[in-house]
KOLMI-360839 format. One line per 3 residues: number of its first residue (from 1); their letters; for each residue y negated, z, x negated of N, C-alpha, C. Coordinates in pm, 1 decimal, padded with zeros to 6 digits, always signed. Example, Ala and Ser with C-alpha at 12.3 -4.5 7.8 and 13.67 -1.06 7.14 Angstrom:
BEGIN
1	AS	+00569.0,+00780.0,-01319.0,+00450.0,+00780.0,-01230.0,+00330.0,+00780.0,-01320.0; +00225.0,+00708.0,-01285.0,+00106.0,+00714.0,-01367.0,-00003.0,+00787.0,-01290.0
REM end
This chain:
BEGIN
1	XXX	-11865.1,+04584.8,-09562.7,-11784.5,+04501.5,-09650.9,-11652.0,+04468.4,-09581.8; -11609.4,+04332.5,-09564.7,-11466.3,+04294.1,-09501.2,-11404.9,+04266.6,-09595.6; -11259.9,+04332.3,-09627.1,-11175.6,+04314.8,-09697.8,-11082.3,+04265.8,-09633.7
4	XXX	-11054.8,+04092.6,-09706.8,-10930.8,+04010.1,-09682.6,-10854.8,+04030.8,-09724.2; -10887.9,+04027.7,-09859.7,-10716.1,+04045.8,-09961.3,-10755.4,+04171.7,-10030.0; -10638.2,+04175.8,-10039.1,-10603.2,+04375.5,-10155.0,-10527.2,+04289.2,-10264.1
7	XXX	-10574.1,+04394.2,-10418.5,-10500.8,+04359.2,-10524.7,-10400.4,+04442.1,-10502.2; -10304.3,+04448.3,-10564.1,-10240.9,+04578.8,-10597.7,-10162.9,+04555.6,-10729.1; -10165.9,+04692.2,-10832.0,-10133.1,+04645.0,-10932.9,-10055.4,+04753.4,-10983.9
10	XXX	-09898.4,+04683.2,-11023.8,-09786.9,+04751.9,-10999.9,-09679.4,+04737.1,-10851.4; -09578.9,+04704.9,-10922.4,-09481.7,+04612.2,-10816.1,-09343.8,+04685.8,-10819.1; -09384.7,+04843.1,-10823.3,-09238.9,+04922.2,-10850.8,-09239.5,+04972.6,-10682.6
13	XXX	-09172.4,+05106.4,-10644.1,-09160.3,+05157.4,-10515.9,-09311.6,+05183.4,-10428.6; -09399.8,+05220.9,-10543.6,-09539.6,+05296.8,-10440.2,-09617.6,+05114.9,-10436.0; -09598.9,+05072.6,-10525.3,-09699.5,+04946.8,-10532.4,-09663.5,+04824.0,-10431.3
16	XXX	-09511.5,+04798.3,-10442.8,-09456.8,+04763.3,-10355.4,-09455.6,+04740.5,-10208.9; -09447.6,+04881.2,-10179.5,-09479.6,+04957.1,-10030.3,-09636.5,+04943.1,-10009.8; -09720.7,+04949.6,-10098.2,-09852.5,+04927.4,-10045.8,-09882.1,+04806.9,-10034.3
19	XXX	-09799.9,+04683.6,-10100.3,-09830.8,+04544.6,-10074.6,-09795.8,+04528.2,-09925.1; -09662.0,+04554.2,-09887.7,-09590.4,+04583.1,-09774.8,-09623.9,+04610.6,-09687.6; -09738.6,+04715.6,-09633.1,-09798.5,+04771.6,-09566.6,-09958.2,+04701.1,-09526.4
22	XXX	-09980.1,+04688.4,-09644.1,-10139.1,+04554.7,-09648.6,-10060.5,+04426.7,-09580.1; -09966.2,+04327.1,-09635.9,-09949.0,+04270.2,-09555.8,-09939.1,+04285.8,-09452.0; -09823.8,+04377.7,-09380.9,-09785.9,+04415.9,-09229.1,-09957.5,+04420.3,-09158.5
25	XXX	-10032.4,+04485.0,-09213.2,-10187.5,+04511.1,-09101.2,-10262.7,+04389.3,-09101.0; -10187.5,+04224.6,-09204.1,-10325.3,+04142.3,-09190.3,-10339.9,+04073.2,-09314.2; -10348.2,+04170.9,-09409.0,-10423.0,+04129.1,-09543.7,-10335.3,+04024.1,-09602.4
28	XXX	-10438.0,+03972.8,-09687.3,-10354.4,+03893.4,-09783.6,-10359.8,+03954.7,-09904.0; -10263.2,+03983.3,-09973.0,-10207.4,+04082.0,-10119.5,-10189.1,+03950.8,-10246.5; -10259.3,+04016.6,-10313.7,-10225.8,+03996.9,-10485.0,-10136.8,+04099.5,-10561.8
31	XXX	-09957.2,+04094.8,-10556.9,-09941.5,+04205.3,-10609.7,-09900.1,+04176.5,-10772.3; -09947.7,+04222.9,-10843.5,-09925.3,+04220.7,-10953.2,-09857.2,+04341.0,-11043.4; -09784.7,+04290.8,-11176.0,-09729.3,+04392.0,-11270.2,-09706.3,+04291.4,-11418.8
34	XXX	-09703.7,+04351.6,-11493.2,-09717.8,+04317.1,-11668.8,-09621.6,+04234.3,-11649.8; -09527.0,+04227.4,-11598.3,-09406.0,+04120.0,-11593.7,-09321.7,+04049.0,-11459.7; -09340.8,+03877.3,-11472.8,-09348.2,+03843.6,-11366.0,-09185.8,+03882.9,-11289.2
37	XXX	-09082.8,+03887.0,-11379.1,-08946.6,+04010.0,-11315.8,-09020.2,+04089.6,-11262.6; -09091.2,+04219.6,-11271.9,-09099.5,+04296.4,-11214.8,-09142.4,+04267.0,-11105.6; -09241.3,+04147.0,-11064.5,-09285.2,+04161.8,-10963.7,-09211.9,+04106.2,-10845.8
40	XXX	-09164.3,+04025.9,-10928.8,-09012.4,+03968.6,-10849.0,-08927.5,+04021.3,-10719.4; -08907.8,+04159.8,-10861.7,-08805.5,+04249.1,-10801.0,-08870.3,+04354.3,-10696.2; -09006.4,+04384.9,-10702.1,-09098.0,+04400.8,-10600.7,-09110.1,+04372.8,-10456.7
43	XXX	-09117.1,+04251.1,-10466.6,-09143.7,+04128.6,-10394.4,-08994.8,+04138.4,-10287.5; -08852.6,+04117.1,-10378.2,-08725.2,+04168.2,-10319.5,-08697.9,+04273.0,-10222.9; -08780.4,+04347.6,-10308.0,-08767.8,+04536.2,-10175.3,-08832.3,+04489.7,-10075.9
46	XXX	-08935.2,+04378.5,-10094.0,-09003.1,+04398.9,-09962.9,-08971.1,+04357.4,-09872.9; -08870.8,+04252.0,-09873.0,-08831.8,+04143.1,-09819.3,-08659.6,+04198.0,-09763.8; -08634.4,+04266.0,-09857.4,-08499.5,+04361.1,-09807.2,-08554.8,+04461.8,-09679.0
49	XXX	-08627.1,+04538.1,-09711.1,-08687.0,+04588.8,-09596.2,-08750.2,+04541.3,-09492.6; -08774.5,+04463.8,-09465.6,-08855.6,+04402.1,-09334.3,-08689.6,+04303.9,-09321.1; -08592.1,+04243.7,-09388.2,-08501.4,+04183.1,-09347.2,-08409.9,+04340.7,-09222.9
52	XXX	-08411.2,+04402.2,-09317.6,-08345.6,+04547.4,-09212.0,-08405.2,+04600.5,-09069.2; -08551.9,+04544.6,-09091.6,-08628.3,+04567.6,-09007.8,-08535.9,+04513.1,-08865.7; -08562.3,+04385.0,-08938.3,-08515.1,+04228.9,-08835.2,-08366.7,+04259.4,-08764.6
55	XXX	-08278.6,+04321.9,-08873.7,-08159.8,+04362.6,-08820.4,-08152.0,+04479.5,-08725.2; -08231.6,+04524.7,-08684.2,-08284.6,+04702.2,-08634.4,-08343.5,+04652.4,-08494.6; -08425.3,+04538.6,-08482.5,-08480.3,+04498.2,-08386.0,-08606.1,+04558.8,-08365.1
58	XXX	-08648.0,+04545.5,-08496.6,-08807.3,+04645.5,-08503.7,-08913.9,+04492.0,-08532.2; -08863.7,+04401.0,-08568.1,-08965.3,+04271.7,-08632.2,-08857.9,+04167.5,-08583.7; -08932.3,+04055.6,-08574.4,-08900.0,+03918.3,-08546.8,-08869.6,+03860.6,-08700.7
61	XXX	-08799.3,+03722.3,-08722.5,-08805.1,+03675.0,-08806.9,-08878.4,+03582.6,-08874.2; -08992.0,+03558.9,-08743.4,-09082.6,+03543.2,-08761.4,-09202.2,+03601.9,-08841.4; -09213.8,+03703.5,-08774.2,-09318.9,+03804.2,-08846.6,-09234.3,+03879.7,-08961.3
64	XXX	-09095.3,+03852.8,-09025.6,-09095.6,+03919.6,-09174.3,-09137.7,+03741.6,-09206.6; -09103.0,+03645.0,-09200.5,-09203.6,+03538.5,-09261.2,-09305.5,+03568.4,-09331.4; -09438.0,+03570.5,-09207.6,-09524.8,+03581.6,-09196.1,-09597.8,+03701.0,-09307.2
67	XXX	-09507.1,+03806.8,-09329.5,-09521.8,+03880.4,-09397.2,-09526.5,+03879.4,-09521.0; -09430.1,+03861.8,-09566.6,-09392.9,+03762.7,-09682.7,-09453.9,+03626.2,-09736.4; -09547.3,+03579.0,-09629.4,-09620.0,+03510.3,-09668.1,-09752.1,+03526.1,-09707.5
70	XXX	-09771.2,+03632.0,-09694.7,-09962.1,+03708.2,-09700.0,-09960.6,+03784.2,-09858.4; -09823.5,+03765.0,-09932.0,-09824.2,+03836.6,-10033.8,-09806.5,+03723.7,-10139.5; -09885.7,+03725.7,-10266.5,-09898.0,+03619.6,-10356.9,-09840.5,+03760.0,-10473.7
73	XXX	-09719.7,+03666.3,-10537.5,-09679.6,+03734.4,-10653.0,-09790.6,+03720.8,-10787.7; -09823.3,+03820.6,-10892.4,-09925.0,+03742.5,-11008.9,-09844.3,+03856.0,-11152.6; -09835.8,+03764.4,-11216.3,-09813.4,+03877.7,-11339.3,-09950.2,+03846.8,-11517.5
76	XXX	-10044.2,+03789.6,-11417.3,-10146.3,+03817.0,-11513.8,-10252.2,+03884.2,-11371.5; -10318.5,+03979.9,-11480.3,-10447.7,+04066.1,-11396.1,-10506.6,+03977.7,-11377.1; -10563.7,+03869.3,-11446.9,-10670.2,+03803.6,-11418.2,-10676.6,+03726.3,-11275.7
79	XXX	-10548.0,+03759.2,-11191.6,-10547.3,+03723.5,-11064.9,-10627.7,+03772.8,-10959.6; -10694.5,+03923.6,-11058.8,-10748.3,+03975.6,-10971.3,-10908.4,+03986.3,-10926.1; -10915.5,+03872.2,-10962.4,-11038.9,+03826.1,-10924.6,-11106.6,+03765.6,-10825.9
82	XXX	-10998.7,+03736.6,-10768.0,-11042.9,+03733.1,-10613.2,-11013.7,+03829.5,-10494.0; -10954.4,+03934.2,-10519.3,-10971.2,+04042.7,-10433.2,-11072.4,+04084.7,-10404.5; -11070.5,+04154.3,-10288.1,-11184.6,+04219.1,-10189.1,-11201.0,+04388.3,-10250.0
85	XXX	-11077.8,+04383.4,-10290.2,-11013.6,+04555.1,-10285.5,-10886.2,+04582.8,-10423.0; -10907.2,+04653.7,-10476.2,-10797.1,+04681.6,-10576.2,-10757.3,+04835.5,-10569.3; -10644.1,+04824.2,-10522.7,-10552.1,+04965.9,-10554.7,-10469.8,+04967.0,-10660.5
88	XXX	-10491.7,+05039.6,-10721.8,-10354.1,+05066.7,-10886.7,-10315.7,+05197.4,-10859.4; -10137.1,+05114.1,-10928.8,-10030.3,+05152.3,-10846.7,-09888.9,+05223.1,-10970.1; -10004.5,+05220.3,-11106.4,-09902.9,+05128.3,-11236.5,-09872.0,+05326.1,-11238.1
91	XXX	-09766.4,+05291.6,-11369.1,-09709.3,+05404.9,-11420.5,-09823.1,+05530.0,-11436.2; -09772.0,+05653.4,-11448.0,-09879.2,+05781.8,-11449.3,-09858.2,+05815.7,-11581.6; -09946.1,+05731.1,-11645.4,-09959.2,+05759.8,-11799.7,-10099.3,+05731.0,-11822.7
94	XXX	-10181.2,+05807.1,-11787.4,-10371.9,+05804.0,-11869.7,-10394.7,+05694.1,-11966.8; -10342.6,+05622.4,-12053.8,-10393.8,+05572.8,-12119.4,-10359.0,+05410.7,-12024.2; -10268.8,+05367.9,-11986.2,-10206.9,+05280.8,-11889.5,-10340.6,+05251.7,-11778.5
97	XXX	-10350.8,+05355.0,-11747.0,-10449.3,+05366.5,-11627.9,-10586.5,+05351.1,-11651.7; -10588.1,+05407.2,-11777.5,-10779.7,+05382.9,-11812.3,-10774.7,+05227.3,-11901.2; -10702.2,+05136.4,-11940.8,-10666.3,+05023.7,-11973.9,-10662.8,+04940.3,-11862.8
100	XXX	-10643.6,+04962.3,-11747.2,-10592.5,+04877.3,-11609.9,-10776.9,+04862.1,-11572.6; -10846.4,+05001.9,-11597.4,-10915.5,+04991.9,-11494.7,-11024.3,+04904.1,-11604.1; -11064.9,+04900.9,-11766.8,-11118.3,+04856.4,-11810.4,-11169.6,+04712.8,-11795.1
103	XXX	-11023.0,+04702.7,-11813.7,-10954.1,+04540.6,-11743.4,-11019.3,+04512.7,-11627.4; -11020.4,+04566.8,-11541.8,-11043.2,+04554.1,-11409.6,-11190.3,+04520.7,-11338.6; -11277.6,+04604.3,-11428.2,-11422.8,+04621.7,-11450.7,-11461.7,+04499.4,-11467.7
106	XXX	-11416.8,+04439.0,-11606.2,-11452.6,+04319.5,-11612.4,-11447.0,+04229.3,-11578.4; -11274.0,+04203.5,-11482.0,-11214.7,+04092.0,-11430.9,-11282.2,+04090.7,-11263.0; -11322.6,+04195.4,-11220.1,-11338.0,+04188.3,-11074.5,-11528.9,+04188.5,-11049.8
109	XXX	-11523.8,+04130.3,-10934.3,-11698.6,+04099.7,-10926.6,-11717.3,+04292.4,-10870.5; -11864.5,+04280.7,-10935.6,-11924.7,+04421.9,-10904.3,-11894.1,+04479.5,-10778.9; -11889.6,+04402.7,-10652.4,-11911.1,+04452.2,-10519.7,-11735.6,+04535.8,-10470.9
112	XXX	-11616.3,+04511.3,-10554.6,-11514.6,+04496.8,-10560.3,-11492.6,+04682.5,-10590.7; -11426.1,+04739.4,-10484.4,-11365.2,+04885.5,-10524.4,-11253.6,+04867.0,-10570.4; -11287.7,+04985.7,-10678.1,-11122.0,+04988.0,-10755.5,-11069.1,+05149.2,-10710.8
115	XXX	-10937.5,+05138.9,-10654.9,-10839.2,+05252.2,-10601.3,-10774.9,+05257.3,-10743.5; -10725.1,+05395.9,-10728.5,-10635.2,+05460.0,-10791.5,-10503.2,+05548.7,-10704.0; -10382.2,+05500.9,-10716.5,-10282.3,+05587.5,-10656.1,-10211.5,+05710.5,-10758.3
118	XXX	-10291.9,+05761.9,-10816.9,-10251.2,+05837.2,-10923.7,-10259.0,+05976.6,-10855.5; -10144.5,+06085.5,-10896.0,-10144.5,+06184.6,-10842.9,-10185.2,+06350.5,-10955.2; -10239.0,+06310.4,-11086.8,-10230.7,+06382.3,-11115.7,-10374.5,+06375.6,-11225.9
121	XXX	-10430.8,+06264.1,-11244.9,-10513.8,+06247.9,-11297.9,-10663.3,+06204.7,-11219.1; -10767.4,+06283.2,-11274.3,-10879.0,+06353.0,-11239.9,-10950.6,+06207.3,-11195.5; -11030.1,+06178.6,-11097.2,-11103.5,+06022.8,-11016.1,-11200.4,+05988.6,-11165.1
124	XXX	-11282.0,+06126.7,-11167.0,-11369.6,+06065.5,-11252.7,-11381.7,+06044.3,-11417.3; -11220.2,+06076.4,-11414.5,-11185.4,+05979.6,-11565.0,-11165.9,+05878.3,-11520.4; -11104.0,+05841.7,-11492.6,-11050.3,+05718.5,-11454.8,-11206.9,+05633.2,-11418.3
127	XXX	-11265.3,+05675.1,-11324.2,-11406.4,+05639.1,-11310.5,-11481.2,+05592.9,-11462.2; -11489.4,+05708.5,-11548.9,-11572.4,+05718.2,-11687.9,-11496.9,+05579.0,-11757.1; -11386.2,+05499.6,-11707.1,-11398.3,+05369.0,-11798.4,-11416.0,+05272.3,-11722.2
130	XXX	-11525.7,+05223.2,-11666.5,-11583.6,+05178.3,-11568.3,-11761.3,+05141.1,-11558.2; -11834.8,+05046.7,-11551.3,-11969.0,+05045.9,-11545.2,-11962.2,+05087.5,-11398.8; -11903.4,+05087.4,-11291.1,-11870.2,+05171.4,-11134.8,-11798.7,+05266.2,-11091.0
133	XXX	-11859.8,+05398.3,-11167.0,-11782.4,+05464.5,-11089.8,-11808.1,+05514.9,-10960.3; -11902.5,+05455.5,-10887.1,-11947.9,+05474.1,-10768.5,-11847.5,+05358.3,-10700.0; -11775.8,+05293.5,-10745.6,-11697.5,+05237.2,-10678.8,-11573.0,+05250.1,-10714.2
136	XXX	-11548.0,+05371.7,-10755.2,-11370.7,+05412.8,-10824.2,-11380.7,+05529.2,-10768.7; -11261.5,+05506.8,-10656.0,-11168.8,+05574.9,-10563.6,-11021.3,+05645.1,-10559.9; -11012.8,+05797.5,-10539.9,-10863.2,+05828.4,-10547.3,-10773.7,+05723.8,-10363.4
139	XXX	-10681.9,+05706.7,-10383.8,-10577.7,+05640.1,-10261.9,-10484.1,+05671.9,-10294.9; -10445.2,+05802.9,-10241.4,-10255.3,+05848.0,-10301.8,-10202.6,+05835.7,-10205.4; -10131.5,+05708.6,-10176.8,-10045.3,+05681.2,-10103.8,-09911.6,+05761.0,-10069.0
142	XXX	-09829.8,+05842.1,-09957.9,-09707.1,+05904.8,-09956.5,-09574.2,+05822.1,-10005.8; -09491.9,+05842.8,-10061.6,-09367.1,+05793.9,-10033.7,-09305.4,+05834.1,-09910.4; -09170.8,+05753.4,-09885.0,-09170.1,+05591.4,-09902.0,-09342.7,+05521.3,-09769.3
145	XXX	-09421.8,+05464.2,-09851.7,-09532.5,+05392.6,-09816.9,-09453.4,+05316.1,-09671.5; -09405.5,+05261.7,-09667.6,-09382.1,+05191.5,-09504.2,-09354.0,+05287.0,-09406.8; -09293.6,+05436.7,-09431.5,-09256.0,+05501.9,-09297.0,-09370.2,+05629.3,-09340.9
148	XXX	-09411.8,+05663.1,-09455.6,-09558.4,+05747.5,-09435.7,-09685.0,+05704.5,-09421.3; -09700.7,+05766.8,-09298.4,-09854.3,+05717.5,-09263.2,-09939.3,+05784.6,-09335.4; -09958.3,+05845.8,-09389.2,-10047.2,+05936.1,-09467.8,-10131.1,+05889.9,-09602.5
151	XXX	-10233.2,+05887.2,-09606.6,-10305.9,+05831.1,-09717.3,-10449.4,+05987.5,-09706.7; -10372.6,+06024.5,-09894.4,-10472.2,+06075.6,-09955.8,-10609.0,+06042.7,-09998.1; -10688.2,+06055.9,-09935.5,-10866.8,+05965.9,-10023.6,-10898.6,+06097.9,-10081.9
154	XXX	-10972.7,+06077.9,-10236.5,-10968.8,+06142.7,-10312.7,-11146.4,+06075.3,-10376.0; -11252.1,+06152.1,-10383.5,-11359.1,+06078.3,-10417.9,-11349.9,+06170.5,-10518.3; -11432.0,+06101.3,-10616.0,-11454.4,+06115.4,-10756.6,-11649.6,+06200.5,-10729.3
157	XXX	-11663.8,+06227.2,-10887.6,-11787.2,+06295.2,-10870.7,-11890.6,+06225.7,-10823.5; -11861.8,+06061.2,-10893.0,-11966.9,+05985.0,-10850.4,-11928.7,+05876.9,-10756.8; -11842.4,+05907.2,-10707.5,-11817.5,+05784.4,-10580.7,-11897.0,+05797.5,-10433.9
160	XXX	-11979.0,+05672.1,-10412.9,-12041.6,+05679.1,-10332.4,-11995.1,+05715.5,-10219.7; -12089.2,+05691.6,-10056.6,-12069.7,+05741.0,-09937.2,-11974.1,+05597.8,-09874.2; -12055.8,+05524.2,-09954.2,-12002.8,+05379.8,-09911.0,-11896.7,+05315.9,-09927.8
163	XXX	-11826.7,+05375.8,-10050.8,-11692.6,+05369.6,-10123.2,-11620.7,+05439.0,-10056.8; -11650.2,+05544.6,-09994.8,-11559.5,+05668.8,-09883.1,-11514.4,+05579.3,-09758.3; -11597.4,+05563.6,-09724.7,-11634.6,+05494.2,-09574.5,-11527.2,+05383.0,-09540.8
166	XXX	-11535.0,+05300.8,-09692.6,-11488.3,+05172.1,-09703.8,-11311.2,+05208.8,-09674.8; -11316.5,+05273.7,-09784.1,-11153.0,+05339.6,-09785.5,-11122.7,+05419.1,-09703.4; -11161.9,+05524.8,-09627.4,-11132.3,+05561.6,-09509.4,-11072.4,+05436.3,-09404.0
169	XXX	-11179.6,+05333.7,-09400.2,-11148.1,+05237.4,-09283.8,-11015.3,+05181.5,-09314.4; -11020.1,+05140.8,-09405.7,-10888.0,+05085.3,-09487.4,-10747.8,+05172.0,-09485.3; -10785.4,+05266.4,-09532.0,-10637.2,+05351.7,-09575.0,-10565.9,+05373.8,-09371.2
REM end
């Protein structure tokens, strides 16, 4: 499976940084949050940071462009229907999260993995609101996401070999 674009959903520090980071390797990002301010202000960090970059002599101003250009702001989910890949990124509140992914089930074509960056809640709940949970994945991203390289994969009871594989390559 080639993944072009990543959703990501939630546009605060972790969601942010993972748009940030998907762009920087390539991708093209859908980042989304309940409100198009938020994603705004999202969108801002990212662009503050790769501007510091530029001042540091770590990036061209070119490539924070470029960067900034691979990321599409959305503040309805239903954007996320053309992703390859969805990571959620939203607040750590269970009911938030099993609502995102419901949503998600329906809005995204079958072949489509759904991530979770959640650090405290169990894969295969989150999975259980889902007709896939062979395709619902833990991805606990470190803070701050641009200078930690580290990505948690977290498989659920029923997440396939193929869902591992996928996200391994990815993370």
């Amino acid at each position: 499976m080639e993944i072009k674009t990543l959703g990501v959903i939630g546009a605060g520090q972790m969601g942010a940084g993972i748009a940030q980071v998907a762009a920087q390797s390539g991708l093209d990002v859908i980042m989304n949050d309940i409100k198009a301010e938020f994603v705004e202000k999202g969108f801002e960090s990212i662009a503050k940071i790769l501007s510091r970059s530029v001042e540091k002599g770590k990036i061209s101003e070119e490539k924070k462009s470029a960067v900034l250009g691979k990321i599409k702001n959305s503040a309805s989910l239903k954007d996320m229907d053309s992703a390859d890949y969805v990571v959620e990124a939203a607040i750590e509140k269970e009911e938030i999260k099993f609502q995102i992914f419901k949503d998600l089930d329906a809005i995204c074509s079958d072949q489509v993995i759904l991530a979770t960056n959640t650090s405290s809640i169990p894969i295969g709940r989150i999975a259980r609101q889902t007709k896939r949970p062979e395709k619902v994945i833990g991805m606990h991203f470190m803070n701050p996401v641009p200078l930690m390289k580290l990505v948690e994969v977290i498989p659920g009871i029923a997440t396939s070999d193929e869902t591992l594989q996928i996200t391994w390559n990815l993370a």
